[in-house]
C-alpha positions, 0 to 999 in steps of 0.5 A: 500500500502507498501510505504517506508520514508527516512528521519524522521526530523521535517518534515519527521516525521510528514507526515511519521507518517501520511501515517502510520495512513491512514492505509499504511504499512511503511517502514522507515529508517534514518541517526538517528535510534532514528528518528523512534523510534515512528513511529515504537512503532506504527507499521512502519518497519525499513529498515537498508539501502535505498536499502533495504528499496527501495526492499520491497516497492512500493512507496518511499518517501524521505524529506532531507535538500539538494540537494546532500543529496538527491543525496547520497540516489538516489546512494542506492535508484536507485539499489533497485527501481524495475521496475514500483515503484515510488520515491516523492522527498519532499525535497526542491531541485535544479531543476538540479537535479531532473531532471538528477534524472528523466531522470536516473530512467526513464531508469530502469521504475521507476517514480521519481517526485520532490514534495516539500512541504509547510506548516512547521513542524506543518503543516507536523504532522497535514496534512495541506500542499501544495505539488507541484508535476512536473514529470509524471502525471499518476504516480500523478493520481495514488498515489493521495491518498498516497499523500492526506494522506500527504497534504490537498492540493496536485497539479500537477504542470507541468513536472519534476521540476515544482514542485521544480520551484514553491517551490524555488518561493514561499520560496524566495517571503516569504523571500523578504517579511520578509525582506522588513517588517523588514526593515520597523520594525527597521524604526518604531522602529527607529522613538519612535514606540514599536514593538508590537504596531507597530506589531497590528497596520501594521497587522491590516491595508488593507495589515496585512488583505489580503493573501500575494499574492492576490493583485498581483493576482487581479491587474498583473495577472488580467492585470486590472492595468489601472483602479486603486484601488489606484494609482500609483503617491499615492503609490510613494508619500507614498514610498517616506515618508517612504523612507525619514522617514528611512534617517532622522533616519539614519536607512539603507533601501537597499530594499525599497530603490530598490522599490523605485527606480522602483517607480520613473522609473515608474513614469517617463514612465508617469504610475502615473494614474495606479494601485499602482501595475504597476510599477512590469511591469518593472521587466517583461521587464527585464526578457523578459517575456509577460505580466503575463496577464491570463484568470479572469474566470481561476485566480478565479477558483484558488482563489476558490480552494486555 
């Protein structure tokens, strides 16, 4: 298949470079020339502009670092687009535009899917990546193996902006956990700890061990959180340790300090006797969603495939 890339970055260039070695003619182009000066010793054309590039192709990839970056191509990209090619959004978006963008493209009878990725640099040159996928799902169905060239694990995920949904979840959850295990760090630190020592240590106990999200898996999304694996009034007694650990060393804690806080309106509802995990129910109330209670034989086949 003729298949056009824009945009050849740290992760650009990588999955671009992937579709070439799967045996698909490429079309590239850049702001940076030199950005594809590989991928052309090894057989990719180069197109001077998103329009051009958009004429000779039938699938276009894009993978760009903002928003309206995104939306400074789709203004070259849209009059080049011919009826029935399909435009993947890579790039890491805003669920506002890739929509408007759908809903445009839509009327020329081109699919636009948003499809960022995950997976960082090295994962984009060595294929294993997630890609999210929202939009039309037979345009998914029929570029699956364009999209396997890329990714070891692509999905679709929902309707247009679905993908970028599960993106903007994910990346800022990873945040939130960085932030919270540096938080903790400097508390360590603070207290005579030396970071590596501490680092082996934390990653080596029953969190270090486990996938980031499986706990919430097994414990909210299972709704088993009254029959605890460890309990709620435990946890909060270790909470409130760590807490009064930070103060005595006057080491400032904004985040555990909100977790905290969560913790002891938990444990006045009278939730003490429940899973550590119970307290999250809070933030379900707050949002105004259900429970976020789904069906165990559908959470373990998820846990199979991923």
């Amino acid at each position: 298949m003729r298949v056009g890339f824009i945009g050849l970055g740290q992760m650009g260039r990588g999955m671009a470079a992937n579709l070439l070695a799967a045996g698909h003619e490429l079309v590239v182009t850049d702001i940076a020339p030199h950005a594809a000066t590989e991928l052309l010793a090894h057989g990719a054309s180069w197109a001077a502009t998103a329009e051009e590039l958009a004429r000779s192709v039938e699938v276009v990839f894009t993978s760009l670092p903002t928003p309206a970056d995104v939306e400074d191509v789709a203004a070259s990209l849209e009059s080049g687009l011919g009826e029935g090619t399909a435009w993947f959004d890579l790039s890491t978006n805003s669920v506002d535009t890739v929509r408007s963008l759908a809903a445009r493209l839509a009327e020329r009878e081109v699919a636009f899917l948003d499809a960022p990725v995950s997976g960082g640099p090295n994962g984009a040159a060595t294929g294993r990546l997630a890609i999210w996928v929202g939009g039309d799902r037979v345009a998914f169905d029929r570029h699956l193996e364009l999209l396997q060239a890329i990714a070891d694990k692509p999905a679709y995920i929902g309707p247009i902006g679905a993908g970028t949904i599960a993106k903007l979840v994910h990346n800022m959850t990873s945040l939130g956990i960085s932030a919270v295990l540096g938080e903790m760090m400097t508390v360590g630190v603070k207290a005579g700890l030396e970071p590596l020592a501490l680092f082996e240590a934390i990653r080596s106990g029953a969190a270090g061990r486990a996938r980031s999200f499986d706990k919430f898996g097994n414990r909210v999304l299972s709704g088993d959180l009254d029959t605890p694996s460890f309990q709620l009034r435990l946890a909060y007694k270790d909470a409130g340790l760590a807490v009064r650990l930070a103060r005595e060393f006057e080491v400032p804690t904004a985040l555990c300090d909100i977790i905290y806080d969560e913790m002891t309106e938990a444990m006045d509802r009278g939730w003490g006797g429940r899973d550590s995990q119970a307290f999250l129910q809070l933030q379900q109330e707050r949002a105004g969603v259900p429970p976020l209670q789904v069906d165990p034989a559908d959470l373990a086949a998820v846990f199979d495939r991923t």
